[in-house]
Every structure is written in structure tokens, then in C-alpha cells.
C-alpha positions, -999 to 999 in steps of 0.1 A, spaced: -6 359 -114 -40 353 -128 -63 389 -124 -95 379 -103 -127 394 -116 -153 410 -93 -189 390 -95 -213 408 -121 -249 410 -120 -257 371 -127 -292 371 -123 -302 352 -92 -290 331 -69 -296 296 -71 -323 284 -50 -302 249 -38 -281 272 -16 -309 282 5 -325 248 12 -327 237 44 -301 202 44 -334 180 51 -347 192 21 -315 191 0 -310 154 16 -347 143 6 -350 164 -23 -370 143 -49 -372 114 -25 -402 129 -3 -429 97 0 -459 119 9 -472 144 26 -501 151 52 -518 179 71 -514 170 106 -538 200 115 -550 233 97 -517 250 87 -494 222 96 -481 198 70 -461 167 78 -436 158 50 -419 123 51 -392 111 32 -380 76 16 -349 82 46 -383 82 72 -371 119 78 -396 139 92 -404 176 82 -433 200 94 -442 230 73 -465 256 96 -481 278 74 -487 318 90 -509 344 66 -489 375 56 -495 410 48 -489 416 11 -466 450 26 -441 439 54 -420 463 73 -382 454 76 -394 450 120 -420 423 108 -394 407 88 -374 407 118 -394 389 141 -406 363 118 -366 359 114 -360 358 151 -386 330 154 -376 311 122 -339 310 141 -355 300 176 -375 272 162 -365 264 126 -326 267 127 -333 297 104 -352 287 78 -388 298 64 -402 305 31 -424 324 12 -454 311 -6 -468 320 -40 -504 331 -20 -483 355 2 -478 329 33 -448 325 56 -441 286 61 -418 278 91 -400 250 77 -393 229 114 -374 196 109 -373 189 146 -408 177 160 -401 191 196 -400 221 184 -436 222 169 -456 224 192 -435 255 212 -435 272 181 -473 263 175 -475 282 211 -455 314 200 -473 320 172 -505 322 188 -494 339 218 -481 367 192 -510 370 170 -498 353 141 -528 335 119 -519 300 115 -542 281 88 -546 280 50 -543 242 43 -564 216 27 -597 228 21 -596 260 37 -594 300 23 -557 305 16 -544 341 22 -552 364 -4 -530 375 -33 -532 409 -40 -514 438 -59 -500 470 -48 -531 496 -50 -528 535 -37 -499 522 -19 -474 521 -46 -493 516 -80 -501 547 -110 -530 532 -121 -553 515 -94 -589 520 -96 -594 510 -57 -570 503 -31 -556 464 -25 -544 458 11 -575 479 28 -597 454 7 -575 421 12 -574 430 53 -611 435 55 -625 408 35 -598 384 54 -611 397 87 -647 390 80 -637 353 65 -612 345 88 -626 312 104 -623 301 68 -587 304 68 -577 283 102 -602 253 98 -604 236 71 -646 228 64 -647 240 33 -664 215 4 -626 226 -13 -599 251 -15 -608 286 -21 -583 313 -34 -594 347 -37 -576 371 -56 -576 414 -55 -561 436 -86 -562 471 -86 -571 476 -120 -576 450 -150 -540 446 -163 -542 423 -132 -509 424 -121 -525 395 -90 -540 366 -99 -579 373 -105 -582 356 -138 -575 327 -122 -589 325 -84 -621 311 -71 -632 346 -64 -616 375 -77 -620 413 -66 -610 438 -95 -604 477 -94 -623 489 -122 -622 522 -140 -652 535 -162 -642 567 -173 -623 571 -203 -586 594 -194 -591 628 -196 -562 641 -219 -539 674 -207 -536 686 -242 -514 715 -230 -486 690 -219 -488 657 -238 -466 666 -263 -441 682 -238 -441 650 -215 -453 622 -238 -438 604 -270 -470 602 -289 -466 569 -312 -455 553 -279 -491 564 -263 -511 551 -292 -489 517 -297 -497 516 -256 -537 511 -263 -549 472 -264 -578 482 -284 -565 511 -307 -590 535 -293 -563 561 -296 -557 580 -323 -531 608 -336 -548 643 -331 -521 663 -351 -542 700 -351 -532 703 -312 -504 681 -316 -519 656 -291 -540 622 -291 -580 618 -295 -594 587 -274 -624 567 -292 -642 560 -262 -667 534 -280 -635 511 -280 -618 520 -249 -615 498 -224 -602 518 -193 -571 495 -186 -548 529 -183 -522 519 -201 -519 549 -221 -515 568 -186 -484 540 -179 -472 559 -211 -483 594 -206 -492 614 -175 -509 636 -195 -536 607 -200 -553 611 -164 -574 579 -158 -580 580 -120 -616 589 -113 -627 594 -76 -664 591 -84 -665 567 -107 -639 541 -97 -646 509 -79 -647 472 -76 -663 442 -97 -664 405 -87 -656 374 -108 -658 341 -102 -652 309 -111 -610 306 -122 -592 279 -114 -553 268 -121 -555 235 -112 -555 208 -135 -579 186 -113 -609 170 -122 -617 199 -146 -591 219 -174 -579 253 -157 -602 278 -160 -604 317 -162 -628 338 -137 -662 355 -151 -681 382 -144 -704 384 -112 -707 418 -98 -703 447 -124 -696 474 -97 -690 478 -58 -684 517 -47 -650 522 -28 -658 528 5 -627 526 25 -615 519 55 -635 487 56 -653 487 16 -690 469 35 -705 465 3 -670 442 -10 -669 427 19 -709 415 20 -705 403 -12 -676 380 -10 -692 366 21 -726 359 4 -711 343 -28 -685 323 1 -723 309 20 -740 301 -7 -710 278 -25 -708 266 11 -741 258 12 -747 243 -20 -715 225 -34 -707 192 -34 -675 178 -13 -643 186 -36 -664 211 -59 -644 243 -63 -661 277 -65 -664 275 -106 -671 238 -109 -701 245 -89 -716 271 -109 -708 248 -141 -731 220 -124 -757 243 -114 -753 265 -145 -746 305 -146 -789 312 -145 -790 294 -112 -759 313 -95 -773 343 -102 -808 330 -84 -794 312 -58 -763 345 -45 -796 367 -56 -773 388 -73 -787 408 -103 -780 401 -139 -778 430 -159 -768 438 -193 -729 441 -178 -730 405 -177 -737 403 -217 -698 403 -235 -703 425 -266 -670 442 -269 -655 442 -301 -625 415 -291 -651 394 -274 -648 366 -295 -616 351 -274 -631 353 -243 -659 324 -250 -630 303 -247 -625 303 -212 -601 278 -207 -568 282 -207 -560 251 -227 -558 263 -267 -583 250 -286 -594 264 -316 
């Protein structure tokens, strides 16, 4: 009798078995799509199959009860199916009409934001910040929650001139999606680490710590068998504390937040594009961070304002020019805004399409 072999670790799953069968029966046959209202969007296939997709804004951190109770409604109203989007959204994936508007009803009787489509602020991607990170210069659900709840009209109506995405990293190895995102908020360091000679060489492989630098601003320091940082070239990423604990780079007085705008993924009308510099540095000031908050909201008014219908965030400022952003959101430009590192030369090409 043929042995059977237990499964091994396979990678994952694939996706086809989790489709719901309107999607497997239409998949690749879908005719078009519309947004029947903000956060709902009709599908309709070549079959004349119906399929309603309710969008609902996420934390970034869910609890296994949250997950729960989105669950229990998914199986009330959806036969059990929902999905996760890229920007941290639940979408309720209802192929039976009557039950749209019921679970429309639910969702607002239990608090849950509904919005997020067509031109509208989608929820905000973020990373994982004091919660769970080593390295974060601010904190990224605190931010996230308090910038959403001062912008939160934006995200269930849909009068926008176009989409907007917004983006939070804790610290500039940008584990979310700021280089990319109409407006981005980024946890900045600007202290160089402070180095614990007295236990690097106990707790650290030293060539590991200097291969770990971007910008070879670390260098071997072999009288007390330790490291020396160059901090002309450092660029306060923390990498080398990823390596080494012994290369503390969190500052509580220095820390805080910058703001760039202008990225883009989308291939529409302009090439993708990566985000710029606005704002050199916001203090953290947590719970509720007013000065982040303020300035989000400003640069959100005046694209409002100013933009032309369709016009993302960055293809605005291109029109206008940089000189006249900086005028018109009355935000200073200082000598921040002026790219003289020594690897500079890379970043004038902005776009993400290479072209030398």
C-alpha cells in the first residue's frame, strides 16, 4: 500500500479557492463596473450577474473580536465572504441585491465607516510604529486615527477633484507606502545612533553592522573593538540598530514627522511618480499630533480649492509649479527643501519609469 505523505509547508494557498462562485463563474468575463454610491460598487458580468462590493475603513491593528464581528456580518449578509484591500479596507462582497441595503443599515447602525470610492480619501495605509516596530521615529495608528478623524467627510462622499491616498511610515525605510501616496506622513529621526561601546562587540557581528549602512557612514573602530559613525554621511534610517542594539537610534526629543507630497502609482494621464518633500519637521505630540493633523488638512483645502477636476495631489503642483505650492499652502521653504546629499543625484529622477 502506497505510504501517504503529510502536506509540507507549500507556500500559500491558492487564492481560486477562496473566491466567492460569482466571482469564479465571471472571473475574466466582468463587463464593467460602477459606484452605485460612496463605498458601494456595482459589478456586472457578460452572464448579467450582479455583484455589489461595500467598501468599510479598517484599523491597520484588528483584534481577533473585530475580526469576529466583521465575520458574523460577512455570514449574515454576504454568504461569508469579504476581502481585504491593499489600502487596509474591508469589502463585503454581496451577490444578492436584497441584501444590500439591510447590510448598508447594519453597518451604520454599528459604527462602521462606509466610503472610500471614486474620488474620495481612501483609508490610510500605514506601518506598525511603537506598537510593534524597533525603529519608529513617531507612532503610526495614533497619527492615521487622528488625521482620519479630522478628514473623515472626505472619506464617505466622494467631492474630491480626484482620488487622494495618504500614506504614514514610521521611519524612512518606509515599510507603507509614502513614496508613492498623494500625501505622505514620515517618522523621521535626526540624531545620528548613539553607540554602547561596552556591548557592541558582545551583542553585535561588526561587518554585519557596517555592511547594514546605505551610505557607508560606518566605519570599523578596532582600538575599542567597536564601530565609529560618520555622521556627515548618515542618514538616520536605523538600520544599523536593525543589526545591532547597541546602535541606539530612538530620540525622544528629536524625533518627529515630515510631509511629502506629490506620489502617485497610477499610470493615468501622467507616468507614476514618487512623493517630495513639503514639511521638514512636525513635533510628536501624541494622543492627537495637532500640528500633523493641521497640516494634512491645509495641504487637503488648498488642492481642493485650486485643482482642476481629475488633477491628483502631485499633478496639481506640476501645473502650478513647486514655487507656487509653497505660496499658495503658505508653508515655508527652507534649506531642507534643497537635495544636497551625497547620493542625490538619483533622486532628480522622480519617476519610477527608468530612464537614464
Amino acid at each position: 500500500m502506497a505510504k501517504v505523505m503529510g502536506q509540507t509547508d507549500i507556500g500559500p494557498p491558492d487564492f481560486r479557492k477562496f473566491l466567492p462562485p460569482i466571482v469564479k463563474e465571471n472571473y475574466g468575463k466582468w463587463q464593467y463596473h460602477e459606484i452605485v454610491k460612496p463605498g458601494v460598487l456595482k459589478h456586472v458580468g457578460e452572464s448579467g450577474d450582479e455583484l455589489y462590493s461595500v467598501r468599510v475603513g479598517s484599523p491597520r491593528l484588528v483584534s481577533i473580536d473585530w475580526i469576529r464581528a466583521i465575520c458574523e456580518i460577512a455570514d449574515r449578509y454576504c454568504d461569508g465572504y469579504l476581502r481585504f484591500t491593499s489600502r487596509h479596507n474591508v469589502e463585503f462582497l454581496v451577490s444578492n441585491k436584497d441584501n444590500l441595503e439591510p447590510l448598508l443599515a447594519e453597518l451604520k447602525e454599528k459604527g462602521y465607516p462606509v466610503g472610500g470610492t471614486g474620488n474620495s480619501m481612501s483609508n490610510i495605509v500605514h506601518t506598525q510604529g511603537w506598537i510593534h516596530c524597533h525603529t519608529p521615529a513617531t507612532d503610526a495608528s495614533g497619527i492615521v486615527k487622528a488625521v482620519m478623524d479630522d478628514l473623515y467627510e472626505h472619506f464617505t462622499g466622494m467631492d474630491l477633484p480626484a482620488k487622494l491616498r495618504v500614506a504614514l511610515a514610521c521611519c524612512l525605510n518606509m515599510c507603507g507606502a509614502v513614496h508613492c501616496s498623494d500625501i505622505a506622513i514620515l517618522g523621521v529621526h535626526r540624531t545620528p545612533p548613539r553607540i554602547d561601546h561596552e556591548n557592541l562587540a558582545k551583542t553585535c557581528e561588526i561587518p554585519n553592522v557596517i555592511a547594514a549602512c546605505p551610505t557607508a557612514a560606518i566605519r570599523p573602530d578596532p582600538k575599542n573593538k567597536s564601530v565609529k559613525v560618520n555622521e556627515e554621511r548618515c542618514m538616520y534610517c536605523g538600520n544599523c540598530y536593525t543589526m545591532c542594539p547597541s546602535m541606539e537610534i530612538l530620540d525622544p526629543v528629536n524625533d518627529g514627522v515630515a510631509i511629502l507630497v506629490g506620489g502617485k502609482v497610477s499610470n493615468a494621464r501622467t507616468a507614476p511618480s514618487f512623493s517630495r518633500l513639503a514639511i521638514p519637521f512636525l513635533p510628536n505630540n501624541p494622543p492627537r499630533w495637532p500640528e500633523v493633523v493641521e497640516a494634512v488638512r491645509n495641504i487637503v483645502e488648498v488642492w481642493i480649492k485650486d485643482a482642476r477636476k481629475g488633477e491628483r495631489v502631485g499633478e496639481w503642483i506640476e501645473r502650478i509649479g513647486w514655487e507656487n505650492f509653497f505660496k499658495k499652502t503658505g508653508i515655508p521653504f527652507t534649506d531642507k527643501h534643497i537635495d544636497d546629499f551625497i547620493f542625490s543625484v538619483p533622486t532628480f529622477r522622480t519617476t519610477t519609469q527608468f530612464r537614464w
